[in-house]
C-alpha positions in Angstrom: 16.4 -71.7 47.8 18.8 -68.8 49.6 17.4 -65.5 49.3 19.4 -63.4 51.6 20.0 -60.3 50.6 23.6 -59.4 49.7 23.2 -55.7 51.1 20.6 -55.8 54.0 19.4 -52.3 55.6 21.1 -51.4 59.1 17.2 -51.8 60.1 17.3 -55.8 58.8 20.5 -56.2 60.3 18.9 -55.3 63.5 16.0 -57.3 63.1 18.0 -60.2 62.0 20.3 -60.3 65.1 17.8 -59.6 67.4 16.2 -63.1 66.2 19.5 -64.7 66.6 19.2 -64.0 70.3 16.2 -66.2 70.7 13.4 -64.0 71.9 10.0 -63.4 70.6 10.2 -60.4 68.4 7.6 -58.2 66.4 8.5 -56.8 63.0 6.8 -53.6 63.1 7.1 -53.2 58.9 5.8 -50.2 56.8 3.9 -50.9 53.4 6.7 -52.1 51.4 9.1 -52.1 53.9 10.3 -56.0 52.5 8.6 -57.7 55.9 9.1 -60.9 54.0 12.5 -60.3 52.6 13.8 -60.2 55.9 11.6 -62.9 57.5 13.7 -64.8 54.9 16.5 -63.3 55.7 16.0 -64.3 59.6 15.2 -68.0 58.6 18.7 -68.2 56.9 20.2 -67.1 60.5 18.3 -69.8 61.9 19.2 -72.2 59.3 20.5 -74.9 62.1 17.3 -74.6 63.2 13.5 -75.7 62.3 11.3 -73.4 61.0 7.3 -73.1 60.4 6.1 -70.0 58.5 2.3 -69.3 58.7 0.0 -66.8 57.0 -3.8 -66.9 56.6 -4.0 -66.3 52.3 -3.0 -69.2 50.4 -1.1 -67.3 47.8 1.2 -65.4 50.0 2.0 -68.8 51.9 2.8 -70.4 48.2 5.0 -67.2 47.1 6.7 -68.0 50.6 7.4 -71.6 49.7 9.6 -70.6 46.7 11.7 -67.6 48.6 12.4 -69.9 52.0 15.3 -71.6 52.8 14.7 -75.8 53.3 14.6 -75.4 57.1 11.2 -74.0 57.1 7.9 -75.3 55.8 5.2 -72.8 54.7 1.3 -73.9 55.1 -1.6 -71.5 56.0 -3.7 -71.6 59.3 -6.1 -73.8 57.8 -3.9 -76.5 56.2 -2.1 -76.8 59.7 -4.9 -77.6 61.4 -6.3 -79.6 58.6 -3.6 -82.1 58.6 -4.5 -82.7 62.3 -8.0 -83.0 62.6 -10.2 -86.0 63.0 -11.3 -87.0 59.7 -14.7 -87.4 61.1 -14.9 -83.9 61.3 -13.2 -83.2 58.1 -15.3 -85.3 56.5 -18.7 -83.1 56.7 -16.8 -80.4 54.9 -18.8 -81.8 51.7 -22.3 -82.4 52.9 -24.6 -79.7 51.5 -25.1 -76.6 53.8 -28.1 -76.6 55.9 -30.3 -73.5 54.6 -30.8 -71.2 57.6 -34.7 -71.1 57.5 -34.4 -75.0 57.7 -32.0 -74.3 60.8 -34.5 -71.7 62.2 -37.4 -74.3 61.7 -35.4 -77.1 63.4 -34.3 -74.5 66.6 -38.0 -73.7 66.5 -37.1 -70.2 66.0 -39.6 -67.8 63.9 -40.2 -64.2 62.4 -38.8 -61.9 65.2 -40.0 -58.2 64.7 -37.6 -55.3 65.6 -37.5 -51.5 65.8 -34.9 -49.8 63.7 -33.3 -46.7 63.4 -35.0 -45.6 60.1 -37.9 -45.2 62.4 -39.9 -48.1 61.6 -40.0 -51.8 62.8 -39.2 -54.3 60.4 -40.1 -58.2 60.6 -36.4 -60.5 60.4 -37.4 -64.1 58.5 -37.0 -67.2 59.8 -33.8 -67.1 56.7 -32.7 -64.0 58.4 -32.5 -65.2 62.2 -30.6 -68.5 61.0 -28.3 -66.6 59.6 -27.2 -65.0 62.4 -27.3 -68.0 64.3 -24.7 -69.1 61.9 -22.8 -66.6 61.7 -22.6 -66.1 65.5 -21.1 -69.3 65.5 -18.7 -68.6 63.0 -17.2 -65.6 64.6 -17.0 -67.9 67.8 -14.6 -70.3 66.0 -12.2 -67.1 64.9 -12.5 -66.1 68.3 -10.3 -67.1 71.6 -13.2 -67.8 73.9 -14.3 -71.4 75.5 -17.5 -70.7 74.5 -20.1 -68.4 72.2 -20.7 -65.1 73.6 -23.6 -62.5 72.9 -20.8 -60.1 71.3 -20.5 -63.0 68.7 -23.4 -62.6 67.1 -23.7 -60.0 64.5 -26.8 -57.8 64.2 -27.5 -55.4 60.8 -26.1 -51.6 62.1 -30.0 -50.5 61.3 -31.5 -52.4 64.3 -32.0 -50.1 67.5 -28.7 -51.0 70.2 -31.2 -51.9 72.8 -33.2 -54.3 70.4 -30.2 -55.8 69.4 -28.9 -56.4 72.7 -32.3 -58.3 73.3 -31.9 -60.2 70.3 -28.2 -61.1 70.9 -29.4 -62.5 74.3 -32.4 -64.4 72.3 -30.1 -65.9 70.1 -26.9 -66.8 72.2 -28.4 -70.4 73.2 -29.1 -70.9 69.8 -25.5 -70.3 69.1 -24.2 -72.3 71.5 -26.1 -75.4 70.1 -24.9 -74.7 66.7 -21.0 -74.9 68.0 -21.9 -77.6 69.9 -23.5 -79.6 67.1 -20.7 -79.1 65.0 -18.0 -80.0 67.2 -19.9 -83.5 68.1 -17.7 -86.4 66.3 -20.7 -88.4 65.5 -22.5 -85.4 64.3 -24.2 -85.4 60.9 -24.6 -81.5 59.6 -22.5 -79.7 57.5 -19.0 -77.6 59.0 -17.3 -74.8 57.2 -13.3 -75.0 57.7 -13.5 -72.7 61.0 -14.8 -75.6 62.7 -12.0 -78.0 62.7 -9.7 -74.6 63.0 -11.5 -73.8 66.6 -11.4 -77.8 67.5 -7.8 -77.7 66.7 -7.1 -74.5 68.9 -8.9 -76.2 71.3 -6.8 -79.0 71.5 -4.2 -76.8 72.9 -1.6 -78.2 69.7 1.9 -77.9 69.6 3.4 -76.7 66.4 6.8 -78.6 65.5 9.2 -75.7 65.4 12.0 -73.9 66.9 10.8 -71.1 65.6 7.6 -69.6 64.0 7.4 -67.0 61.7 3.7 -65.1 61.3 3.4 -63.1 58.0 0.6 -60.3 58.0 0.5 -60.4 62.1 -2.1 -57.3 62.2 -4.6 -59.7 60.3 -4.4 -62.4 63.2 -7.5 -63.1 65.0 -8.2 -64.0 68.7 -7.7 -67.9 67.6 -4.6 -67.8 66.1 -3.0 -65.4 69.1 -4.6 -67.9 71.4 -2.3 -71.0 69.4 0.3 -68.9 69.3 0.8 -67.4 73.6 0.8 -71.5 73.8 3.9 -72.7 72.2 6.1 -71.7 75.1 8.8 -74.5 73.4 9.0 -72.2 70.1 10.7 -68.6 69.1 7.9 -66.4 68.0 8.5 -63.7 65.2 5.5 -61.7 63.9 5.6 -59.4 61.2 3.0 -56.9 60.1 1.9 -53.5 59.9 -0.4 -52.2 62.4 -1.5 -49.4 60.0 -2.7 -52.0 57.4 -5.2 -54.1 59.5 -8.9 -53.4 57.8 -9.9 -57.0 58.2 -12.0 -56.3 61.5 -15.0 -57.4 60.8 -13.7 -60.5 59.5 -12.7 -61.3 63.7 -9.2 -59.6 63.3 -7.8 -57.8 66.5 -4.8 -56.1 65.5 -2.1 -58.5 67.0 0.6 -55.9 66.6 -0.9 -54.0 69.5 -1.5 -57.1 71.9 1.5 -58.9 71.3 3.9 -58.5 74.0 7.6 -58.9 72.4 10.4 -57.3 71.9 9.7 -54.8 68.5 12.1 -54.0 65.7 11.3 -51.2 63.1 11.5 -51.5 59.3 10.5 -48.0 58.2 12.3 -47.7 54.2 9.8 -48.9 52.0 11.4 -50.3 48.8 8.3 -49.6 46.7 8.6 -45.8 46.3 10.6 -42.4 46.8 10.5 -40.1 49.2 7.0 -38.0 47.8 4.6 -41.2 48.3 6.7 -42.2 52.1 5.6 -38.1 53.1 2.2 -38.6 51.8 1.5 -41.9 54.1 3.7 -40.5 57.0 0.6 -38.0 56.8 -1.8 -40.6 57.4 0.0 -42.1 60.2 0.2 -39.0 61.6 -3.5 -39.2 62.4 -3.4 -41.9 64.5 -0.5 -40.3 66.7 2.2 -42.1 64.8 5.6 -40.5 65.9 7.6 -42.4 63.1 7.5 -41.6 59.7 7.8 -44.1 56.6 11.4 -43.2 54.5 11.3 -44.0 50.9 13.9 -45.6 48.6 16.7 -43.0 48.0 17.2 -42.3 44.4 14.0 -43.4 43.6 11.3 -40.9 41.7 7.4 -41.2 42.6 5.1 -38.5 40.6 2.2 -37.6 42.7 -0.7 -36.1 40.8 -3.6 -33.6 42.1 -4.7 -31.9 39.3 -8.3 -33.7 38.4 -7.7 -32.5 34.6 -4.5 -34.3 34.5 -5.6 -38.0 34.1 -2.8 -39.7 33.6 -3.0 -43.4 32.3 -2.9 -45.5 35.1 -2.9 -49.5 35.8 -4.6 -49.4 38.8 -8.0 -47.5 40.2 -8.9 -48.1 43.6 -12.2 -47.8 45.0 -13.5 -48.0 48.8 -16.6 -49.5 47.7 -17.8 -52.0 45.5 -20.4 -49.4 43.7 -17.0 -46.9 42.7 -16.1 -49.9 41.3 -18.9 -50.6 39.1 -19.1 -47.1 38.2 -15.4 -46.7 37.3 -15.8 -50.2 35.3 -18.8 -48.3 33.5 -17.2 -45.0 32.3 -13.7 -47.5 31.0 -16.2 -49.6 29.1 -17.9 -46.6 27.8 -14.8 -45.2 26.7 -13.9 -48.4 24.9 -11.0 -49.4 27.5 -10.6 -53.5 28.7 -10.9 -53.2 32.2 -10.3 -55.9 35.3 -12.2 -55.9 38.7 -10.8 -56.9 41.5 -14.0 -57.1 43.8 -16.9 -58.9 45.4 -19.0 -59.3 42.1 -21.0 -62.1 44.2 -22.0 -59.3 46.6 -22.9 -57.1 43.7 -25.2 -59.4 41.6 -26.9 -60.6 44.9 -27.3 -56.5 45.1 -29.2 -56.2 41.4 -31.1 -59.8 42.9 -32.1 -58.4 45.9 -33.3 -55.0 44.1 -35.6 -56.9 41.3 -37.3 -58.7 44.5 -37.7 -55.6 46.6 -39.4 -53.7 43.6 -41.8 -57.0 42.7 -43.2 -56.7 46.6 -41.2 -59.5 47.6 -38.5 -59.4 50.7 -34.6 -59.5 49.6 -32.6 -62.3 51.8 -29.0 -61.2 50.1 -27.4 -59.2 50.3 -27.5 -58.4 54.0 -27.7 -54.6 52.9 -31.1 -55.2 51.8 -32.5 -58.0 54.1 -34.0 -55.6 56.5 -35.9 -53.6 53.8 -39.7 -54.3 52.6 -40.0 -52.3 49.8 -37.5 -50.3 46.8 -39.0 -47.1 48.1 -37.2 -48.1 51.8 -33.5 -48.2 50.3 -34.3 -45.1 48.1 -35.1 -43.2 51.3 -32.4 -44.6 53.5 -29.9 -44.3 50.8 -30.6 -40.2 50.6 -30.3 -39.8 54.7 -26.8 -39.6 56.2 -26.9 -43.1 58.0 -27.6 -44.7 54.1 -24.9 -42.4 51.6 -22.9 -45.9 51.2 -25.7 -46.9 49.5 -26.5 -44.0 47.5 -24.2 -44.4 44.4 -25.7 -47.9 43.6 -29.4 -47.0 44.1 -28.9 -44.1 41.8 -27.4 -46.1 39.2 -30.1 -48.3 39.1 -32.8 -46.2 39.1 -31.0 -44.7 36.3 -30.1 -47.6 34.3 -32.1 -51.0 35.5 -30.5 -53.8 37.3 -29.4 -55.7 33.6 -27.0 -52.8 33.8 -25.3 -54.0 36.1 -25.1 -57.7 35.0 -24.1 -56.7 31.6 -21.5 -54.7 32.7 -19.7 -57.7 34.8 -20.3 -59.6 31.5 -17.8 -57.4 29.9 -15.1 -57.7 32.7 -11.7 -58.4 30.8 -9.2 -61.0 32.5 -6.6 -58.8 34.1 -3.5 -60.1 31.7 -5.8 -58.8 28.8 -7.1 -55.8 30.6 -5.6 -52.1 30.0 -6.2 -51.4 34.0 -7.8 -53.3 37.2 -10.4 -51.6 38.9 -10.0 -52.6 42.3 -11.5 -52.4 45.7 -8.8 -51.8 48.7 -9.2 -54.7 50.4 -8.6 -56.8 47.5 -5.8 -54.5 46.7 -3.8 -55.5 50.0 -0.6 -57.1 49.3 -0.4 -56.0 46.0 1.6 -53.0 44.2 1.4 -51.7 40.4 3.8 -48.8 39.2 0.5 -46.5 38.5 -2.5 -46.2 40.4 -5.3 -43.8 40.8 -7.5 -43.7 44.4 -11.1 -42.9 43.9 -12.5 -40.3 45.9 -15.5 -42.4 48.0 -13.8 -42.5 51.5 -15.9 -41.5 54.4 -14.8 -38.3 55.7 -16.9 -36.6 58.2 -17.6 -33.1 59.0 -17.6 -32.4 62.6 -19.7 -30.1 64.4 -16.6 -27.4 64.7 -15.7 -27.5 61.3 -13.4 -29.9 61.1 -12.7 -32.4 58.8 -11.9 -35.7 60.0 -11.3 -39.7 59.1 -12.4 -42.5 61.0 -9.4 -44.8 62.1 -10.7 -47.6 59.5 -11.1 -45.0 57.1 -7.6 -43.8 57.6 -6.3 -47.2 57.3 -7.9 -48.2 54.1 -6.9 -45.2 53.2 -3.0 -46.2 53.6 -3.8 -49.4 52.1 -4.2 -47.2 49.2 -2.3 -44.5 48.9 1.0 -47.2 49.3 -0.2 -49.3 46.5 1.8 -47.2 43.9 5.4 -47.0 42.6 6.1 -44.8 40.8 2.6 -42.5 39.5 -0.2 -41.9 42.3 -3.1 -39.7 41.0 -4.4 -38.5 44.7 -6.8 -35.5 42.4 -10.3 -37.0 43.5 -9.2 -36.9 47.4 -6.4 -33.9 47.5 -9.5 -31.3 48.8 -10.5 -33.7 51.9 -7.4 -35.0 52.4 -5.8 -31.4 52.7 -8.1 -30.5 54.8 -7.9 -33.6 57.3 -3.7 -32.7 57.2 -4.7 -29.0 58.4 -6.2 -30.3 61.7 -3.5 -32.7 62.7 -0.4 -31.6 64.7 3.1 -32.6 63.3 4.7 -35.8 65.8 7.4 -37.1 63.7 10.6 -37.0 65.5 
């Protein structure tokens, strides 16, 4: 199918001839900005030529198939390296998992006590210190490095920095037997899909393309960077927005900041006007941005800051999961069919973990609660500073039971039926509704001068958000912080 745009932007025009010259080239694209409009645009250029377009999500890569021209084929990561892995290795994709106190047993690893920072030692299980054996392995395979390192391994935020050092250095052979018995051909134990990803990277592959287009580059991890610096015989064109990478602790590493290539711009976002682009030119300001997003000419966004307006709305996002489930409460309450987009596993493990912890008995899921030995524990480091994440969920179920929150995830309308989606903003990414309301539960912190300030994740979830809308954004639960953050910060836009 030919998609080119009849009336491309003198920005897209730019872009597109500057990939007809033949060098690698980064689309530096604002929310909106039609990154893959003019990645299709670009392929139609290239049409003599052969074309591979690769994202990580499977629907964005599907969406893709339908808008690119017949000289490029779309597949994610995954499917890429899939289709050349030994299907020995593939093959152990469908034996059942290995528990992790079954791997602990086997690595003859035990009950490790540690010192935390809620001024108590706590005792990790053997279910505990397998995990993080495989999990330390996992972030090795989204990694570039030969081999597992300590920094792999990821240790609960409440454990004292020099005991988790110590335990990182405990665990890092452990680690490196894990890899090591999943990359063996003839070995017998379950692999997740990073497995045969690393093995593939490692094989140092050649992708069969003049020309590679990346979709969502911020999102890239060490791996894929590392497949990419090698194909020395293809054109490489990454597209993303630096302000939009909040995948971090999934292994991301921001590739729009490492990648060395010639950079093109595509600041008009087609989504909104001119009153949403100033808002998020705001929050790029806080990262020293000098460039600020334009919005569509002629087009009208409403922006709405008065918290007794409420304006009907399709969307509500929330930082958290808990905003979620208390947004989803108050719609149901007031008789409205609502969607959630969120992790609903991670919140019934939550009301699991929470009937264990008050029966005397140790929670293993989530990892929020693994590290507590009693109700009383969360309760206390929910109400101290480290712990306010926690806080909205705790309270809710002291006030209501854990059923409470069961029933209310029984109750979740599908979102064609639904009158709004509640979502969180990382499942929000990529998407766009004309009317949205942002909850208030970012983290802003109050320095020790006064000020008020937001952490550079924060501030980029908060983007995320805030771009989501096209033409009604309801900012009223946030306009007192985020005024207040805006006072502090010098004007840089050219």
């Amino acid at each position: 199918m030919n998609t080119t745009v009849l009336n491309p932007t003198d920005e897209q025009l730019f872009a597109i001839d500057a990939a007809a010259a033949g060098d690698h080239l980064k689309l530096k694209a604002y929310a909106g900005a039609t990154k893959t409009s003019t990645l299709t645009m670009i392929a139609n250029r290239l049409s003599a030529k052969r074309g591979k377009y690769l994202a990580f999500n499977r629907d964005i890569v599907a969406d893709a198939k339908r808008k690119f021209p017949s000289n490029v084929s779309t597949q994610t990561w995954h499917s890429l390296a899939y289709s050349a892995s030994d299907p020995g290795i593939t093959a152990r994709l469908n034996l059942a998992k290995e528990p992790p106190h079954h791997l602990a047993a086997r690595y003859g690893l035990g009950p490790i006590k540690v010192p935390t920072v809620i001024g108590r030692s706590v005792e990790l299980s053997a279910f505990q210190v397998g995990r993080m054996v495989g999990d330390g392995s996992a972030r090795f395979c989204r990694s570039a490095q030969s081999a597992p390192e300590a920094w792999h391994i990821p240790v609960d935020e409440k454990i004292e920095e020099a005991a988790a050092e110590d335990l990182r250095a405990l665990l890092l052979p452990h680690v490196t037997r894990h890899w090591e018995e999943s990359a063996d051909p003839r070995g017998r134990t379950a692999i997740t899909p990073d497995v045969y990803l690393k093995l593939w990277e490692r094989s140092r592959p050649n992708i069969g393309a003049d020309f590679i287009l990346i979709d969502e580059a911020q999102d890239s991890d060490g791996l894929m960077l590392s497949v990419l610096r090698r194909q020395q015989h293809a054109q490489v064109i990454y597209a993303g927005d630096p302000y939009q990478q909040i995948y971090e602790w999934r292994g991301a590493v921001n590739a729009m900041e490492h990648i060395q290539a010639r950079q093109c711009a595509l600041t008009m976002s087609f989504r909104f006007g001119r009153t949403f682009a100033a808002l998020a030119s705001r929050i790029l300001q806080l990262f020293g941005e000098t460039v600020p997003v334009r919005g569509r000419p002629g087009v009208e966004s409403v922006l709405i800051e008065d918290p007794a307006a409420r304006p009907e709305v399709d969307a509500v996002l929330c930082r958290k999961n808990v905003t979620v489930m208390g947004v989803l409460a108050n719609g149901l309450a007031a008789g409205h069919r609502v969607a959630v987009r969120a992790n609903t596993e991670e919140i019934l493990a939550f009301a699991d973990g929470a009937d264990r912890l008050m029966h005397g008995q140790r929670a293993y899921r989530p990892t929020s609660l693994a590290l507590f030995e009693s109700w009383r524990d969360v309760q206390e480091y929910a109400r101290g500073q480290a712990g306010r994440d926690l806080l909205p969920i705790v309270q809710l179920i002291d006030n209501h039971g854990t059923d409470f929150l069961r029933e209310l995830l029984a109750r979740v309308s599908s979102e064609k039926e639904a009158d709004y989606v509640v979502s969180t903003v990382h499942r929000a990414k990529g998407l766009e509704w004309d009317r949205v309301r942002v909850a208030g539960d970012f983290r802003f912190r109050n320095e020790d001068d006064g000020r008020t300030t937001l952490a550079d994740d924060e501030a980029r979830l908060a983007y995320v958000a805030l771009t989501r809308a096209r033409v009604l954004l309801d900012v009223s639960e946030l306009k007192h912080d985020l005024l207040k953050v805006f006072e502090d910060a010098r004007p840089v836009f050219r």
